[in-house]
C-alpha positions as CSV (number, residue, x, y, z in Angstrom):
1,X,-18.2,5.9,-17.8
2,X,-16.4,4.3,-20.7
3,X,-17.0,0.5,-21.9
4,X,-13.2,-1.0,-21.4
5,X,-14.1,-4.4,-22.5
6,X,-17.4,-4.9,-25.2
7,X,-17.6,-8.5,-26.3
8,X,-20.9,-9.1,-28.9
9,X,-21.3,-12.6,-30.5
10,X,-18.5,-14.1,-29.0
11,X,-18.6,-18.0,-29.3
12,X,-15.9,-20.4,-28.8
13,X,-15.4,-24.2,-29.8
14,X,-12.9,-26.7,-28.8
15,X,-12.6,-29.8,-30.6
16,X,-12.0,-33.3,-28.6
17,X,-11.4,-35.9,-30.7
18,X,-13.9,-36.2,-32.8
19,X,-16.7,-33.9,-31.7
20,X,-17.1,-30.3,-31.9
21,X,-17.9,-28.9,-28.3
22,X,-19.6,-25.5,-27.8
23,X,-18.3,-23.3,-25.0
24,X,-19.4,-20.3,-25.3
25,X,-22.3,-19.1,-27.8
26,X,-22.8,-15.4,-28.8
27,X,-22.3,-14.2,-25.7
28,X,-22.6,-10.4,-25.5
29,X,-21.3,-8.5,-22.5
30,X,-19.3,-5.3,-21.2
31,X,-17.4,-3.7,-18.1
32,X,-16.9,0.2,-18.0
33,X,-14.1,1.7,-15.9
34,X,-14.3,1.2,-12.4
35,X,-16.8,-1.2,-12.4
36,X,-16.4,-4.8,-10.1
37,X,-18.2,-7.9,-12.2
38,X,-18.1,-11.4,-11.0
39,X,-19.0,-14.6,-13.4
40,X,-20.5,-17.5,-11.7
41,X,-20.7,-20.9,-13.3
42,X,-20.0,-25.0,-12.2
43,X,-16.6,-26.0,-12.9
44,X,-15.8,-26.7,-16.8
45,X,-18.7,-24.1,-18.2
46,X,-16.3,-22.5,-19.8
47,X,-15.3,-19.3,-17.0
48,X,-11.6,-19.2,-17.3
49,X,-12.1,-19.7,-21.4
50,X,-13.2,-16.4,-21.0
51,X,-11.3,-14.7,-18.9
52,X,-8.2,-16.2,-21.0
53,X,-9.8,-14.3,-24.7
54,X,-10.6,-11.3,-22.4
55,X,-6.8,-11.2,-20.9
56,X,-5.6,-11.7,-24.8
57,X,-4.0,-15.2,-23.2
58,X,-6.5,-17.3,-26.3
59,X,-7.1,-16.0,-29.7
60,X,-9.3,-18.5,-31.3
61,X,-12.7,-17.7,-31.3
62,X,-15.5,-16.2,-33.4
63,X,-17.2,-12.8,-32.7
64,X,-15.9,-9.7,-31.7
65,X,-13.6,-8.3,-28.8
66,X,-12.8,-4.6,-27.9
67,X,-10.6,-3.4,-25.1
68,X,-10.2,0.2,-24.8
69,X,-11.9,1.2,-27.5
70,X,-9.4,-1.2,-29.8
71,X,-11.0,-4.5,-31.9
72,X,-8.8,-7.4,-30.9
73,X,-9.3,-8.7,-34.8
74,X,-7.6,-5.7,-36.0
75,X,-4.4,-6.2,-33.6
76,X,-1.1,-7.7,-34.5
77,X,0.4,-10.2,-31.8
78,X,2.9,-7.5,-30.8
79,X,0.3,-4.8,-30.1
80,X,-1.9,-7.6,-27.8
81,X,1.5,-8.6,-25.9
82,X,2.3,-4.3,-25.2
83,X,-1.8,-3.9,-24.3
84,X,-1.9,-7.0,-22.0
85,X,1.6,-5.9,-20.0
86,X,0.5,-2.3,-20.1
87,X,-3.6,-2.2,-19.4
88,X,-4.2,-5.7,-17.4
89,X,-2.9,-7.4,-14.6
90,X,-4.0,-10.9,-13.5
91,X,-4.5,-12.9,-10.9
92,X,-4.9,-16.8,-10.8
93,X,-6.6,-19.6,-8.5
94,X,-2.2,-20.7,-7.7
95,X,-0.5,-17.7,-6.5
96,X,2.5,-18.2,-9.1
97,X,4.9,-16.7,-7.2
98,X,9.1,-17.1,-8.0
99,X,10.5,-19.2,-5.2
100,X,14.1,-17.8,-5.6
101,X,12.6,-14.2,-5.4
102,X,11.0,-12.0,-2.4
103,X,8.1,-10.9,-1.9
104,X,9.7,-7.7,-3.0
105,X,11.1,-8.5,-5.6
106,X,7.8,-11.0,-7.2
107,X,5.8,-7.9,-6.8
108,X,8.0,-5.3,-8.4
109,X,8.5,-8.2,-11.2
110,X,5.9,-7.0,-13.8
111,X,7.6,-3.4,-13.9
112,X,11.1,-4.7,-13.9
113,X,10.3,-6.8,-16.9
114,X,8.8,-3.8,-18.5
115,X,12.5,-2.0,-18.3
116,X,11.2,0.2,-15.0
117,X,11.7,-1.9,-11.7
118,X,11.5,0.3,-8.9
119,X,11.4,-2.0,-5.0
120,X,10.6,1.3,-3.9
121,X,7.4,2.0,-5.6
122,X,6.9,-2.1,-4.9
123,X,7.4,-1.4,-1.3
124,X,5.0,1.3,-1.1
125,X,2.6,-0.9,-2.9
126,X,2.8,-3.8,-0.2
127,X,2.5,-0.6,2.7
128,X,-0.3,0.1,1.4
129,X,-1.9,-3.1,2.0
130,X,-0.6,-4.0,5.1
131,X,2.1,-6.6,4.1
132,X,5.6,-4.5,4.2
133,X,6.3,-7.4,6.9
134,X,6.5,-9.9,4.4
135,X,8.5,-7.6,2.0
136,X,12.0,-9.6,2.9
137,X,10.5,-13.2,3.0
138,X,10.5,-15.5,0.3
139,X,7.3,-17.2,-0.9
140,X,8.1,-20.5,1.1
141,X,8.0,-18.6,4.3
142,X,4.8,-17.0,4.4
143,X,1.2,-18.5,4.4
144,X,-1.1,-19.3,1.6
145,X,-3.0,-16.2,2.3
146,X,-0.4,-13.7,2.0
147,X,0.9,-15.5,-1.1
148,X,-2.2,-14.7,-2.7
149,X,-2.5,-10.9,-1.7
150,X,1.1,-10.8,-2.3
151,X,0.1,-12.1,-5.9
152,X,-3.0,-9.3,-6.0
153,X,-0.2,-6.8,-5.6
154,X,2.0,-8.1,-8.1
155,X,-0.9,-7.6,-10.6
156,X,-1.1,-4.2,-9.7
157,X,2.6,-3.1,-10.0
158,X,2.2,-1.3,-13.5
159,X,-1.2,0.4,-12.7
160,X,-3.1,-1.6,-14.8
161,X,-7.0,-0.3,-15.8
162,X,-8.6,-4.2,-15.9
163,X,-8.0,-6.7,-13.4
164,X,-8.6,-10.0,-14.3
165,X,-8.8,-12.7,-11.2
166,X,-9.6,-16.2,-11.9
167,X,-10.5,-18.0,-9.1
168,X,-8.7,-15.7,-6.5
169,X,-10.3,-17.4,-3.4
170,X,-10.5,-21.1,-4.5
171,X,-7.3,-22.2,-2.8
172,X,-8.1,-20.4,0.8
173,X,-10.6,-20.8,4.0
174,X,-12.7,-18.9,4.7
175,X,-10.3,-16.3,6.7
176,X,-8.2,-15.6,3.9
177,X,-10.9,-15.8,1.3
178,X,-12.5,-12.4,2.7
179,X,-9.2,-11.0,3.1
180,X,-8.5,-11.1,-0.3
181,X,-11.5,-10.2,-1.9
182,X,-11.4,-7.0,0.9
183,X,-8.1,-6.4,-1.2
184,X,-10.0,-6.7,-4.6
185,X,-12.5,-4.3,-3.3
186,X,-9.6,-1.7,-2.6
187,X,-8.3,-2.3,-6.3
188,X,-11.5,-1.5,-7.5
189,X,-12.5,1.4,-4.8
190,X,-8.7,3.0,-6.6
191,X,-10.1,3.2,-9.9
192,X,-9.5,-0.2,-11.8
193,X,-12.0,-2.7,-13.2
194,X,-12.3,-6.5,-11.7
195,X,-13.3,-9.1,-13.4
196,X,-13.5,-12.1,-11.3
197,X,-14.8,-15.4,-12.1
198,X,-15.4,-18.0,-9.3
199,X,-17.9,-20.8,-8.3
200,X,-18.4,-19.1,-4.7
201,X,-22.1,-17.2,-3.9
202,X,-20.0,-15.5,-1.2
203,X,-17.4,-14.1,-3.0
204,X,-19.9,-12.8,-6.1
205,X,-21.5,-10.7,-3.4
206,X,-18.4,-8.6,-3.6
207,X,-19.1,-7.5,-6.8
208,X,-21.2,-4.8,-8.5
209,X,-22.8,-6.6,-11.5
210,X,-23.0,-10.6,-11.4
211,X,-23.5,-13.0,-14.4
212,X,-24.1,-17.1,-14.5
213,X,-23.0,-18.7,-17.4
214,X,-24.0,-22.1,-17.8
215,X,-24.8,-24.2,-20.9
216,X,-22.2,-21.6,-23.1
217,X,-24.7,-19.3,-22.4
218,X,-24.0,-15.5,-19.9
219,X,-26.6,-14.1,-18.4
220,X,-26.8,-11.5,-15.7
221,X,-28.3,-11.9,-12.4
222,X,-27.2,-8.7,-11.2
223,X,-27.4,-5.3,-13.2
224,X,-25.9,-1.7,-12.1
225,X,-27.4,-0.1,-9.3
């Protein structure tokens, strides 16, 4: 299998007021195709910093990023906005849904904005995972649960190779928690990459590979099988 992410030496600083604060420090790490990684880490060690220079969503760092076999230093911004619609899909801890649009129609979003909307294909999509019931209904009508799968699904519209999910489960019990990580499993079980970051033991068990980071530092707890 391929490496679709390679990160060596990454580090990233943020500046609050007057002091310099180091989130991440030359962290090295990698994903090949197909694989299901989870990041573990307390709240504000720097998780969704990562995900956000993974998912080309933060550009300011030092060190070096390559996804699909392209270094992100060497990319214009037009060729990040084309590989992030085209290779990644993402799903957030808020399920981000429209209101004024259907379930439908929020999934089938990503490929309608990319000039090929197809509710047919969108449909199909949501059959797949067992939610053509909700296909009709509008975000405000249906649980939190299926808001989140419904989101899942949305990330998936354009068949994307990486999916990035930050927090997926930290909004839902327990119920809808495993639902949606069964769903992440699928994603991954059909051929694409998850990246996942969460604070959850539980969730991490899901995954294939695990890492902690803590302190600005990654380090895996749990290697290929």
């Amino acid at each position: 299998m391929n490496d679709i992410v390679e990160v060596r030496d990454l580090s990233k600083v943020y500046t609050q007021g007057h002091e310099q604060v180091l989130v991440l420090e030359n962290v090295n790490f990698e994903i090949r195709a197909g694989e299901f990684t989870a990041m573990l880490g307390p709240s504000g060690s720097g998780k969704s910093t990562f995900l956000n220079l993974i998912g080309l969503l933060d550009d300011c760092y030092s060190g070096s990023i390559t996804l699909f076999g392209s270094k992100l230093e060497s990319m214009g911004e037009a060729e990040k906005a084309e590989l992030r619609r085209r290779r990644i899909g993402f799903v957030f801890q808020f399920d981000s849904l429209l209101p004024e649009f259907t379930v439908l129609e929020n999934v089938d979003m990503p490929a309608r904005i990319a000039g090929r909307g197809d509710p047919a294909a969108a449909l199909a999509l949501l059959k797949r995972f067992g939610l053509e019931a909700i296909a009709r209904k509008f975000p405000m009508d249906i649980s939190g649960g299926e808001k989140q799968r419904a989101a899942i699904l949305r990330a998936l519209r354009n068949r994307p190779a990486l999916v990035i999910a930050d927090e997926p489960t930290g909004n839902l019990d327990r119920h809808n928690a495993v639902t949606v990580l069964e769903d992440l499993k699928k994603v991954n079980a059909a051929g694409a990459a998850v990246l996942m970051v969460t604070h959850n033991e539980e969730a991490a068990a899901y995954a294939d590979r695990v890492f902690h980071l803590s302190g600005g530092r990654l380090v895996e707890t749990r290697g290929r099988r």
